[in-house]
MIFIGU-103812 format. One record per residue (C-alpha): x, y, z. Coordinates in steps of 0.25 Angstrom, whole numbers, padded with zeros to 4 digits, always signed. Example, Ala and Ser with C-alpha at 12.3 -4.5 7.8 and 13.67 -1.06 7.14 Angstrom:
BEGIN
+0049-0018+0031+0055-0004+0029
END
This chain:
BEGIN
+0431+0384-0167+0434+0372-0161+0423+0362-0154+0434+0357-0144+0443+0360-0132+0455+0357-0126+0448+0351-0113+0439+0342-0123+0450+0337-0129+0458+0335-0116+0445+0329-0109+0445+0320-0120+0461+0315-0120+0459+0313-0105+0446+0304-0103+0451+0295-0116+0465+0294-0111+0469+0296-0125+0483+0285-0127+0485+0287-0111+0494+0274-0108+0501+0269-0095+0513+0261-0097+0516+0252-0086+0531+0244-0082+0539+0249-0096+0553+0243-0093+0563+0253-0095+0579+0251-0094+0586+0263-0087+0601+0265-0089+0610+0277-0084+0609+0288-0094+0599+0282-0105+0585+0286-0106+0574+0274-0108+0563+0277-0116+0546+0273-0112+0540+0267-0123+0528+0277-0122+0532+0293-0123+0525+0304-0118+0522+0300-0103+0513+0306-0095+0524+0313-0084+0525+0308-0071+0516+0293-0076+0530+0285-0075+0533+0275-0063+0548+0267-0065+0550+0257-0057+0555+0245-0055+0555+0231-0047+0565+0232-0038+0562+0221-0027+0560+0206-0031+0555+0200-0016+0540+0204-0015+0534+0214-0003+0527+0208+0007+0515+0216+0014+0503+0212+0022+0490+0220+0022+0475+0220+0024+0465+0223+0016+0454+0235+0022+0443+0240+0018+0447+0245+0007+0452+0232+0004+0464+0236+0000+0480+0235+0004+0490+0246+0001+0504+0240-0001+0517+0247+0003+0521+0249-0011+0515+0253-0023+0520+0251-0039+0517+0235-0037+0522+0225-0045+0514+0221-0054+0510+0205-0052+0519+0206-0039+0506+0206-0029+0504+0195-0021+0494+0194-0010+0493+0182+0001+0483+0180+0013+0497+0178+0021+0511+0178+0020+0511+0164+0019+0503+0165+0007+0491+0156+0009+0482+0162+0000+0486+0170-0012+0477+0180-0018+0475+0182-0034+0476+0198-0039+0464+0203-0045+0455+0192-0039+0457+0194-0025+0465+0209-0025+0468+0219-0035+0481+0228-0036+0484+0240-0038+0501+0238-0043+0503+0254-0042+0496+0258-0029+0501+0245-0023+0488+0242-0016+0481+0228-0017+0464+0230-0016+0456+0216-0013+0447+0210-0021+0433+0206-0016+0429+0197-0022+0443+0189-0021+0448+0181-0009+0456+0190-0001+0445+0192+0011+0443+0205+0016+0451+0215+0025+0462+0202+0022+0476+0204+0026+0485+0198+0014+0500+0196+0013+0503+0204-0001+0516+0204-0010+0521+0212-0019+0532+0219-0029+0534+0234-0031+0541+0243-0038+0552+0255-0037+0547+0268-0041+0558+0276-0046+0557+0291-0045+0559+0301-0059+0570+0311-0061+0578+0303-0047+0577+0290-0054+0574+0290-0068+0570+0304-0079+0559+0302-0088+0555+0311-0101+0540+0309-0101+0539+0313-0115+0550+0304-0121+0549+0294-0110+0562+0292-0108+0567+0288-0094+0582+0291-0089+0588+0283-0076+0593+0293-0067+0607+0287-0060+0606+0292-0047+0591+0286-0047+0586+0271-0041+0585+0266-0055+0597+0258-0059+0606+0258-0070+0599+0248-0082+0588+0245-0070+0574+0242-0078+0562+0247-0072+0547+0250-0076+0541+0262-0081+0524+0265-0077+0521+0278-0086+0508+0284-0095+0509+0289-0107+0503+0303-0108+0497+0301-0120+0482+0309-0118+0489+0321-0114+0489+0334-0122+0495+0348-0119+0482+0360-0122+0489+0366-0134+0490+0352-0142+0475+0350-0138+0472+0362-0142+0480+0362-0156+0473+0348-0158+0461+0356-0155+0462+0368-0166+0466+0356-0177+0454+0348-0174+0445+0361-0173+0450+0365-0190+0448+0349-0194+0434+0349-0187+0431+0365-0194+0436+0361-0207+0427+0347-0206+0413+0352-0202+0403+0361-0205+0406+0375-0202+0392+0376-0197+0396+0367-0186+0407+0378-0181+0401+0384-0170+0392+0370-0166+0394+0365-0152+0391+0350-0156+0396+0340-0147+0399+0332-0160+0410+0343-0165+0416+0345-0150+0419+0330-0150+0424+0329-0165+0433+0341-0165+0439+0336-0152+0441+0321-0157+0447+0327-0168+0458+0336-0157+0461+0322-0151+0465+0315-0164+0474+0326-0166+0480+0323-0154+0481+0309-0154+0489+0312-0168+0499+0321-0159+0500+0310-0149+0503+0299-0162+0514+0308-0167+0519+0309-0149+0519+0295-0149+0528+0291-0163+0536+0302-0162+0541+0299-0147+0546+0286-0150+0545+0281-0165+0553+0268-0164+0544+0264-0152+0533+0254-0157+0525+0259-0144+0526+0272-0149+0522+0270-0162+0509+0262-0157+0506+0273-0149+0506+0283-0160+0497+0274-0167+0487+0273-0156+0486+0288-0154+0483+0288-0171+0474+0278-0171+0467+0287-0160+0468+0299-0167+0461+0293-0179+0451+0289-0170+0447+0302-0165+0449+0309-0178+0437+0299-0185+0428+0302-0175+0430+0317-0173+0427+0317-0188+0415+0306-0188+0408+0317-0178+0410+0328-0188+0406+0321-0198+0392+0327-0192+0396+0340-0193+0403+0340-0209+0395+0348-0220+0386+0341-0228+0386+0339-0243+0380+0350-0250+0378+0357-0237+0373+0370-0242+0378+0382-0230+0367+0394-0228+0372+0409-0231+0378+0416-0223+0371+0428-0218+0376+0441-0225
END
């Protein structure tokens, strides 16, 4: 019988983030007819953003701050460290990011800060860089579990053109039937370790040692994804170690909550009833 389920265990990937990991502005070379590997495998699908710098001469745009004290751009996917905001065009005063506005680089929106010295409801003079986001399967093919990335030629990209890859890693996600195979093992090591008097107990303490135990399991199947996908990469080989190192982490505190439950020395059981 086992003391955990597939929706503990899931809950449990999901509010850890269990080696979730966003990769932001990966350099990639794209050539005609060649695929260009990720450093990271096993992406979670449709994460990536490829883009690119395309313009070099700032955009200038004038805007007010209202009362949600905030100014939406015209473009989104900012360059980072591009921004700069003015009380004018002439530039008279120039404002400091993050002590008199924050921003948000992806959503392209510029929030004020209170406390700084843009005054309130303030119309400013703001310029800025932005990225070309291109499109998957008309300008580039990606493979989310080998992470490899193929130019296509009758795209925008350009033959040998460099751009910048935004993706996550899918690393806290698990199909039901591995979860539930992770499960079963970790059900025969808790059976084998306790007391079989403990069998049919509904103590919180077995729940949560028999489902630490189904996590390092897993995290051992995510070690053996993460070296096997790339064994050459030293990224790879580092995230392989990190999933161990988690696994025996769970594994000794699964086990350090059973300790609880193991048959004492010269534990003596009662007859059974004929």
């Amino acid at each position: 019988m086992a003391f955990t389920n597939i929706e503990l265990v899931k809950k449990h990937l999901i509010e850890h983030h269990l080696g979730s990991e966003d990769v932001e502005n990966e350099p990639l070379h794209l050539l005609s007819g060649k695929s260009c590997r990720l450093k990271m495998g096993n992406l979670l699908p449709a994460s990536e953003k490829v883009k690119s710098k395309e313009i070099n001469e700032p955009v200038q745009f004038q805007g007010s701050f209202g009362l949600l004290e905030q100014i939406s751009l015209p473009d989104q996917e900012l360059v980072y460290d591009s921004v700069v905001v003015a009380d004018n065009s002439s530039m008279n005063t120039i404002y400091q990011e993050n002590v008199d506005y924050s921003v948000d680089y992806d959503n392209g929106t510029i929030k004020r800060i209170p406390t700084g010295s843009v005054p309130g409801g303030a119309t400013v003079v703001v310029w800025y860089l932005y990225y070309r986001i291109y499109q998957r399967d008309q300008d580039y093919k990606i493979n989310y579990t080998t992470a490899l990335i193929t130019r296509q030629p009758g795209g925008c990209i350009e033959e040998g053109q460099w751009v910048l890859v935004d993706y996550s890693v899918e690393c806290g996600f698990l199909n039901d039937d591995v979860i539930a195979n992770a499960i079963t093992e970790a059900a025969d090591k808790v059976a084998k370790y306790i007391d079989e008097q403990y069998g049919d107990s509904t103590d919180q303490g077995l729940v949560t040692a028999e489902t630490y135990l189904a996590v390092a399991i897993l995290c051992r199947i995510k070690a053996g994804e993460a070296a096997s996908l790339s064994p050459r990469n030293s990224t790879a080989k580092a995230l392989a170690e990190s999933w161990s190192v988690l696994a025996n982490s769970y594994q000794m505190e699964a086990y350090r909550l059973l300790n609880r439950f193991v048959r004492k020395i010269g534990y003596l059981r009662s007859p059974d009833l004929p």
